[in-house]
C-alpha positions as a printed Julia matrix, in Angstrom:
471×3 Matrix{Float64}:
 -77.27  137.46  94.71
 -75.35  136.11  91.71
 -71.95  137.56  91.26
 -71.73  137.62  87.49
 -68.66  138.11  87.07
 -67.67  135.23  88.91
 -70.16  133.25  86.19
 -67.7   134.56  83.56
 -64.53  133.61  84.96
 -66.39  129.83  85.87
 -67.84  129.36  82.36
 -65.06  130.37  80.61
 -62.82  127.98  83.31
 -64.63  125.32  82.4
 -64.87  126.13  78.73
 -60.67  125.98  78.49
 -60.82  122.95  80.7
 -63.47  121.22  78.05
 -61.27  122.53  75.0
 -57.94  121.43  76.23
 -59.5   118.29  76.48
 -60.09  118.4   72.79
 -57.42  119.52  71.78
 -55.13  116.85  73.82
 -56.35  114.26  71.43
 -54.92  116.12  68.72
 -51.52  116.33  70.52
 -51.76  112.77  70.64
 -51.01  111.81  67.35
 -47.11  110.73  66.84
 -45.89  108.17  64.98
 -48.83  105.9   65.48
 -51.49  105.97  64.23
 -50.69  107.28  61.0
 -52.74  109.49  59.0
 -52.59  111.31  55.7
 -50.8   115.34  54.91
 -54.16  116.3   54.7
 -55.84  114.81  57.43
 -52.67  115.99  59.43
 -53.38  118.97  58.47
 -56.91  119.16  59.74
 -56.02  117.58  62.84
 -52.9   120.74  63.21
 -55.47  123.11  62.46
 -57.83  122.11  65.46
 -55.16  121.93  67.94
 -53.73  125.63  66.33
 -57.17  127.21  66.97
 -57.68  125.16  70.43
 -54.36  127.21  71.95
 -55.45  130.06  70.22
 -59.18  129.82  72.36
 -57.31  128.81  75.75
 -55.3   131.96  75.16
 -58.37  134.52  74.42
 -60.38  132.58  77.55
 -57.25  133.8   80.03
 -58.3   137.4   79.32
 -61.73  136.69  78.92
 -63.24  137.68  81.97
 -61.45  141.02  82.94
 -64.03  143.73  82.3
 -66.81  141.49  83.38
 -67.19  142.89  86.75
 -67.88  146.05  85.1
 -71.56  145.89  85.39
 -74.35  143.12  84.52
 -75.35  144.46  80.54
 -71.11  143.4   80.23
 -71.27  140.29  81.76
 -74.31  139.12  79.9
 -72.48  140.06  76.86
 -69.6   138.25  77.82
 -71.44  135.11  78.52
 -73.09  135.19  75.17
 -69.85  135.65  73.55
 -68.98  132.41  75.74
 -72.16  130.39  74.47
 -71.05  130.82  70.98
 -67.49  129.52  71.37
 -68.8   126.72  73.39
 -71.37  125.87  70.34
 -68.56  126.4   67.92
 -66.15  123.88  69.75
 -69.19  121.32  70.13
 -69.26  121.37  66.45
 -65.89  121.06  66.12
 -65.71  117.91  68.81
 -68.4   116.13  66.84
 -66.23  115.36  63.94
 -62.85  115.52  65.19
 -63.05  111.93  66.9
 -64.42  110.82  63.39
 -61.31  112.28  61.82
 -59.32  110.47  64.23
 -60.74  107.39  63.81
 -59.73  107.53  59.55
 -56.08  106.79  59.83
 -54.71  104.96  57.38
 -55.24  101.7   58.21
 -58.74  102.71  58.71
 -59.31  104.57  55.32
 -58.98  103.6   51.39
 -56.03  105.34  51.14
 -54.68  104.47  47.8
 -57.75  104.46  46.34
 -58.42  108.24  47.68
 -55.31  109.19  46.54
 -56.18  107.9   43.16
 -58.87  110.02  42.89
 -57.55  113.13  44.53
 -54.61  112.77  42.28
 -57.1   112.95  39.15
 -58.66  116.0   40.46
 -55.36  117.8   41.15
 -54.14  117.39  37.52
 -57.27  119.93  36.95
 -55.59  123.8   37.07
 -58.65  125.09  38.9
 -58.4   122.1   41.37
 -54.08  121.35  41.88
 -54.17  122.49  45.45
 -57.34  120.76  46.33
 -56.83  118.41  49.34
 -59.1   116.05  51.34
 -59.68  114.89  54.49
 -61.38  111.57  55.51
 -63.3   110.84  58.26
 -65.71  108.03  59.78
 -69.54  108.35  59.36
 -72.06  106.23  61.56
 -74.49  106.72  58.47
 -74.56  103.53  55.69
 -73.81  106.41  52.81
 -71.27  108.85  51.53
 -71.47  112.26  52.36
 -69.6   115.88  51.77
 -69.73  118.01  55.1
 -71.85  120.88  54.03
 -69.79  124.63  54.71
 -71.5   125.41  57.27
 -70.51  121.97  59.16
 -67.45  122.22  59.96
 -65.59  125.3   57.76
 -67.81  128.48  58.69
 -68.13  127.28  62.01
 -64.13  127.42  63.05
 -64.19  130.8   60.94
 -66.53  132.22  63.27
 -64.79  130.58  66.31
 -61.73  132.39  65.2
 -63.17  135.85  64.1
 -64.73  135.92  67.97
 -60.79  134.44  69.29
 -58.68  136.29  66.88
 -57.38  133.13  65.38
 -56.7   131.25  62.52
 -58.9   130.64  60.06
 -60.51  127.04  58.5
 -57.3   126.38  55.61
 -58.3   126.68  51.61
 -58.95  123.88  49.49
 -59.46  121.49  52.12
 -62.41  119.13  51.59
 -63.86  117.09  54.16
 -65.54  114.03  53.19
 -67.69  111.01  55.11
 -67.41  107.88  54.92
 -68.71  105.01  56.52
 -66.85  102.85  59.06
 -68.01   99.98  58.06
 -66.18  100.06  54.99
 -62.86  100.91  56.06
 -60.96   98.05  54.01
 -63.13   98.44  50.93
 -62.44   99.42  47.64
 -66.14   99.02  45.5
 -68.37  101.14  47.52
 -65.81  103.56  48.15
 -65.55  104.92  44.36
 -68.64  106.78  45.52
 -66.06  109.28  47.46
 -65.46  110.76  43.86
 -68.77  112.2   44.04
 -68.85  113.8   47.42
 -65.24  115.11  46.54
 -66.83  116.8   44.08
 -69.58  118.57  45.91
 -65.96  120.22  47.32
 -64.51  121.07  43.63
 -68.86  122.36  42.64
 -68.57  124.81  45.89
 -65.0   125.63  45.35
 -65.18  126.42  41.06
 -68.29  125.52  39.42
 -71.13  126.89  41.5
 -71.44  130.13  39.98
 -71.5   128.56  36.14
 -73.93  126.38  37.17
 -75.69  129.24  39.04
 -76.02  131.18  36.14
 -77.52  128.36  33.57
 -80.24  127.98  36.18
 -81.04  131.29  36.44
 -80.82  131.46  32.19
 -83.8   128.4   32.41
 -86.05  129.95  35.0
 -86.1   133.51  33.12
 -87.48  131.74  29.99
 -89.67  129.68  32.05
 -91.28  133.25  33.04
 -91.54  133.96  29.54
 -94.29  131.01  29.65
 -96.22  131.41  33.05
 -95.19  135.32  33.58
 -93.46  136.67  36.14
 -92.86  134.61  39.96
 -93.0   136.2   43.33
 -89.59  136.31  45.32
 -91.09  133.43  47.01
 -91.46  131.09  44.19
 -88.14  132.53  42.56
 -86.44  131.75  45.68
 -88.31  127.91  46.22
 -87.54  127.13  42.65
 -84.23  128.21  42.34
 -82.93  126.45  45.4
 -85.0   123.14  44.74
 -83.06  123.01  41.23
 -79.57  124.13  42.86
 -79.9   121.03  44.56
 -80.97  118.52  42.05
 -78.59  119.49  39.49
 -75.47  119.89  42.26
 -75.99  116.11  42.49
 -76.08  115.15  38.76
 -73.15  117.48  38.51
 -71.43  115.26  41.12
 -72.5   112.18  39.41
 -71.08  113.64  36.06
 -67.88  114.85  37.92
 -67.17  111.32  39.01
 -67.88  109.52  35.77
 -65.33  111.69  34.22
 -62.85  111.46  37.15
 -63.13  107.34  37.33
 -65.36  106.37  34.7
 -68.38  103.87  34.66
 -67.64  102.26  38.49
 -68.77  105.58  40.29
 -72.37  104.34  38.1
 -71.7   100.52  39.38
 -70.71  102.02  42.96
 -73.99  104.04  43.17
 -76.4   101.35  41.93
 -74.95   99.03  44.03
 -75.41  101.08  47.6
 -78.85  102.21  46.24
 -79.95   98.44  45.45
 -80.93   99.77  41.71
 -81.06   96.48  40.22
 -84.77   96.07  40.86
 -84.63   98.59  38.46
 -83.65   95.98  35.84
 -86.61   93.75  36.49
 -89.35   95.95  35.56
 -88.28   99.7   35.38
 -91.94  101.53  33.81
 -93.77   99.43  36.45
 -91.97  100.44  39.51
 -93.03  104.02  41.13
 -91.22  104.06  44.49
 -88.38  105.39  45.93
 -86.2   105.17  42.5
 -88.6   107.29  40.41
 -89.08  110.11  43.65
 -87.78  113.4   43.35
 -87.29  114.42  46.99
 -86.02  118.0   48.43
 -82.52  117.49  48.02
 -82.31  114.68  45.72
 -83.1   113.69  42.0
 -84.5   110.83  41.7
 -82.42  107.83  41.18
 -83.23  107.11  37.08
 -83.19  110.2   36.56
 -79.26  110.15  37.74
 -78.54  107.29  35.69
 -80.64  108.45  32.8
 -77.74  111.32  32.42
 -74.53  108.71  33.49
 -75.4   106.6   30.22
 -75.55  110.29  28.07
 -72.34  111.12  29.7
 -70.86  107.52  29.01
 -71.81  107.82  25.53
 -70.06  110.89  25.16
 -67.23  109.86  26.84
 -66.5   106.85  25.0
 -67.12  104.54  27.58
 -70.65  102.95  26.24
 -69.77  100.38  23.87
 -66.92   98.84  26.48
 -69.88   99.07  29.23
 -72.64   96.89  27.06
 -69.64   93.68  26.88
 -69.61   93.55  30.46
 -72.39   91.18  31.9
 -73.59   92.54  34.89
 -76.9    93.57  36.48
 -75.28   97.15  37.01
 -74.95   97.63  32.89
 -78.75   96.13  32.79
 -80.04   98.99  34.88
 -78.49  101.84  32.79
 -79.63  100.39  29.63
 -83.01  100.33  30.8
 -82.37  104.16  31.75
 -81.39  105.11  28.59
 -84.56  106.71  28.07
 -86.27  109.06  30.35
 -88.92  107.42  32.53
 -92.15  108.74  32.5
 -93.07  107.43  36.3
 -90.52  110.25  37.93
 -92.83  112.08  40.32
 -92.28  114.67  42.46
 -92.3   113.6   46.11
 -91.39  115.87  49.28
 -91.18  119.66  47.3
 -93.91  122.12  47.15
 -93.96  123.41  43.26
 -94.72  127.0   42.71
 -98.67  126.53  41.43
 -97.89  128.5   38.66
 -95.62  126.09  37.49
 -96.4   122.93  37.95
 -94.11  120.0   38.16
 -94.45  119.48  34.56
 -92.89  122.66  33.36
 -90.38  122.26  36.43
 -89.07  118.92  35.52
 -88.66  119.83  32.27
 -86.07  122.66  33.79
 -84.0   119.81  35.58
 -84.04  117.82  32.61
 -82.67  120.66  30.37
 -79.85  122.13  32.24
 -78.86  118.53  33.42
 -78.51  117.79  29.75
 -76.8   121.38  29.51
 -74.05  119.51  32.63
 -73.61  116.83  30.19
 -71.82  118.95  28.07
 -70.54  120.91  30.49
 -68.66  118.83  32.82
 -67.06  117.07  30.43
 -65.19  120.39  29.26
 -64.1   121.45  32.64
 -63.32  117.45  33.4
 -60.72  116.36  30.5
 -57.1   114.77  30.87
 -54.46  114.2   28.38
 -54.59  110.57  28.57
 -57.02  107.93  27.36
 -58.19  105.75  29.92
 -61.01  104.31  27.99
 -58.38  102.94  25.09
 -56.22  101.89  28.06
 -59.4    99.81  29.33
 -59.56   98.0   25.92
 -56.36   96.97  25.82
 -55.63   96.15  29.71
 -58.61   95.02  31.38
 -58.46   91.44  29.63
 -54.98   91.04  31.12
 -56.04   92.53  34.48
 -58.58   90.29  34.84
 -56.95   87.18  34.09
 -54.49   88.21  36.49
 -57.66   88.59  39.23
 -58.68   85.28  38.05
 -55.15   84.27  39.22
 -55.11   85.43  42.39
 -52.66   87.79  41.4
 -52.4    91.32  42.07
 -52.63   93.14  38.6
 -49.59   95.44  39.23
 -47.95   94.25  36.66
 -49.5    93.02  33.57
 -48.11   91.55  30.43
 -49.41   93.23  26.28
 -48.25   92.3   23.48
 -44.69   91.14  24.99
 -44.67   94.25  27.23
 -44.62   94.47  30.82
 -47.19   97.38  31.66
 -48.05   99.07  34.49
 -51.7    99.54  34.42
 -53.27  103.24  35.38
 -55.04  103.29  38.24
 -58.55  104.07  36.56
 -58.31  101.21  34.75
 -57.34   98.81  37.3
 -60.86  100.41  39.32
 -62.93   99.75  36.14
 -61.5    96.33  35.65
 -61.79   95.1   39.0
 -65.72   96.74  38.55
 -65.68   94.28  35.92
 -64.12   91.13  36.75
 -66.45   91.7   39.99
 -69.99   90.59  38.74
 -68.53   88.61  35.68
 -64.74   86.59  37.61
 -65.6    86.04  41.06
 -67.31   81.91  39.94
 -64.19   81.66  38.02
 -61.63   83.2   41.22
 -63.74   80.65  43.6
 -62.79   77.59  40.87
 -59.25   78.82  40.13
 -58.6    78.76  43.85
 -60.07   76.19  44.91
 -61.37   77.97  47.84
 -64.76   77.3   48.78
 -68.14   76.86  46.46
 -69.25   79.19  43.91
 -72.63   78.48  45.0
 -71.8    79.19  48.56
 -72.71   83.12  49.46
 -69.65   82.92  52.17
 -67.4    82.17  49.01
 -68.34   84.94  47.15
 -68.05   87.71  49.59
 -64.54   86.24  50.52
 -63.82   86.41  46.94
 -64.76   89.64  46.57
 -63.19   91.12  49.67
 -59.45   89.2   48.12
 -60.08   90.94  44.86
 -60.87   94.16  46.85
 -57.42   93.97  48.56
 -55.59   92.78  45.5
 -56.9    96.2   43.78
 -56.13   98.32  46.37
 -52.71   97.18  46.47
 -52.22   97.37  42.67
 -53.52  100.81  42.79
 -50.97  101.38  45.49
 -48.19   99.93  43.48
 -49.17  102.05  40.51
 -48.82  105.42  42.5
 -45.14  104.13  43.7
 -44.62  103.07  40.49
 -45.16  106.4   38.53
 -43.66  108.46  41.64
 -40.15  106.29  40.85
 -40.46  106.49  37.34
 -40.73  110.25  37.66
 -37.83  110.77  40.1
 -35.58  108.86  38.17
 -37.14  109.45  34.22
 -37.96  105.93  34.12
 -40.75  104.96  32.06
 -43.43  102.74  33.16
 -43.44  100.01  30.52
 -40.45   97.52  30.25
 -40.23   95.33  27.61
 -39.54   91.51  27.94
């Protein structure tokens, strides 16, 4: 007959030896590779609550010889610490994996450094890790965050830190810098969960109450269906909005680009596919850009946008008004509804974000007038094959922000790269090979400007410096 018991004290064996595995990685890290405070900080935190397990496994199994109900009980307890630590194991090797020659890291500090200036967000952190998936995403709480807090409720331990975002990225584009803008937006599905849920909350509750007015009063079914289906939408156009006002119009270039939007400048009434779809988590994609170009015109950013010749700028102009081919795809609409009426919620509290956002989103200085007056210079310097740390207005040596150097790199991209090629002399402008070398040069030489720019401003703050010299 099984000696239960014994079971205990050979699961939960096996469960330290399986953990200390884990956690050994962690241990691991010196002086090489190198990674950022906050993914240290993650990485400390797994190893913390890995000794903390091992220690609450050593006493596990006393009590378990007790009688069977305990040992069952005990083995339970066992299965959910195991499940917790699987979760935990999944990730951790993709956290590993984003050190920092493996991550954007000057361009992530860029944008965290925009979000801290925020009072809500200052302590705000974020930690990078490698995704097999070609996309950006923002580990849901449940991932990661509510599963260590159970792990150490059950273990007595430490909880998952505060303000500590975990975001996805893929491998693939470890060295990049275009793409990668998109990490503004899952960085803030972090600062929507961590602030502006409830706000947002509320304004769809606000719409759905006067939608009753109209079709009279829903079931808790339908309340609950429709109020989750439009938590979702309007948590991504939040996102989207959050990003615009963190790093302006490249997050909209970065998204159209991984989404392959351009078709949508060819023929955008005439397409109904995958662009025009509504799906159960996601607005549909002209929808999104429908509310960037009201949010650029707001901002200021518009009439810069329309100079730039680019197939990006052609797709928002042809979303400047709403499309009337958006369909809903993979969501069951309360009957009583219709997707009519429901749409017509998304589309009013996402014009409601518009305003919004932009009042929880605003900074002291003017990146859109330092645009018009840098990006000229910052792309000649592209054009030059030299990195735009430095650039020269008006007789003055400036040191360019780095929101402007990401915008003008965005648009020296679709507009400099023939011109880079010829300057060069390296390789054909016709030749496809050419280009993407040119573009992954000016992707470096941004990078490092943006770099620059940080050390820069951290100098000129330590020793009151300014960061304009004049000739």
């Amino acid at each position: 007959m099984t000696n239960f018991s014994e079971t205990v004290r050979q699961e939960s064996a096996a469960l330290y030896r399986f953990i200390d595995s884990v956690i050994r990685r962690c241990a691991e890290v010196h002086e090489y590779p190198v990674y950022t405070s906050s993914s240290e900080k993650f990485l400390k935190y797994v190893k913390k609550l890995g000794a903390e397990t091992k220690e609450f496994l050593k006493a596990f199994p006393s009590s378990a010889e007790k009688d069977k109900d305990t040992a069952r009980s005990k083995r339970r307890k066992l299965n959910s610490v195991r499940s917790g630590w699987e979760n935990l194991h999944e990730y951790l090797q993709a956290a590993l994996a984003a050190d920092t020659l493996h991550v954007p890291t000057s361009l992530i500090f860029a944008i965290q450094d925009q979000i801290n200036k925020l009072e809500d967000l200052k302590d705000l952190r974020f930690t990078v890790f490698h995704s097999d998936q070609v996309n950006y995403l923002q580990l849901p709480p449940g991932t990661v965050k509510e599963a260590a807090d159970e792990l150490a409720n059950i273990v007595k331990g430490s909880p998952f830190p505060l303000s500590l975002g975990l975001i996805g990225m893929p491998y693939s584009q470890a060295d990049g810098f275009l793409l990668n803008c998109l990490l503004a937006h899952e960085m803030g599905h972090v600062a929507y969960q961590e602030v502006y849920s409830p706000d947002v909350t509320t304004e769809i509750e606000r719409v759905l109450e006067a939608l009753e007015k109209k079709v009279g009063v829903l079931d808790d079914q339908d309340i609950t269906l429709s109020l989750d289906t439009l938590k979702y939408w309007t948590e991504e156009i939040f996102c989207d909005l959050f990003a615009i006002c963190l790093i302006g119009p490249a997050y909209s270039f970065a998204l159209i680009e991984l989404t392959g939007a351009t078709l949508l400048a060819d023929s955008p009434d005439t397409i109904v596919d995958m662009f025009h779809s509504f799906m159960e988590y996601h607005p549909a994609e002209i929808a999104r850009f429908y509310f960037h170009v009201m949010l650029h015109k707001k901002l200021g950013w518009w009439p810069e946008m329309e100079k730039i010749s680019s197939p990006y700028v052609d797709v928002l102009k042809v979303s400047q008004t709403k499309s009337a081919n958006v369909r809903i795809e993979t969501t069951t609409i309360p009957e009583r509804i219709g997707d009519e009426r429901f749409l017509k919620c998304f589309w009013q509290i996402s014009a409601w974000l518009v305003k919004f956002v932009p009042k929880q989103v605003s900074f002291a200085s003017d990146p859109i007038k330092n645009y018009r007056e840098q990006s000229d210079a910052i792309c000649e310097s592209f054009r030059q094959a030299v990195v735009p740390s430095t650039v020269v207005i008006d007789g003055r040596r400036t040191h360019p922000d780095p929101i402007v150097l990401i915008n003008a790199a965005f648009r020296f991209y679709p507009e400099g790269i023939p011109g880079l090629i010829d300057n060069t002399e390296q390789g054909d402008r016709a030749s496809v090979e050419s280009r993407s070398s040119a573009a992954e040069r000016l992707e470096m030489w941004a990078l490092k400007a943006i770099e620059d720019c940080r050390l820069i401003r951290r100098a000129g703050a330590q020793y009151g410096g300014s960061s304009q010299v004049r000739d």
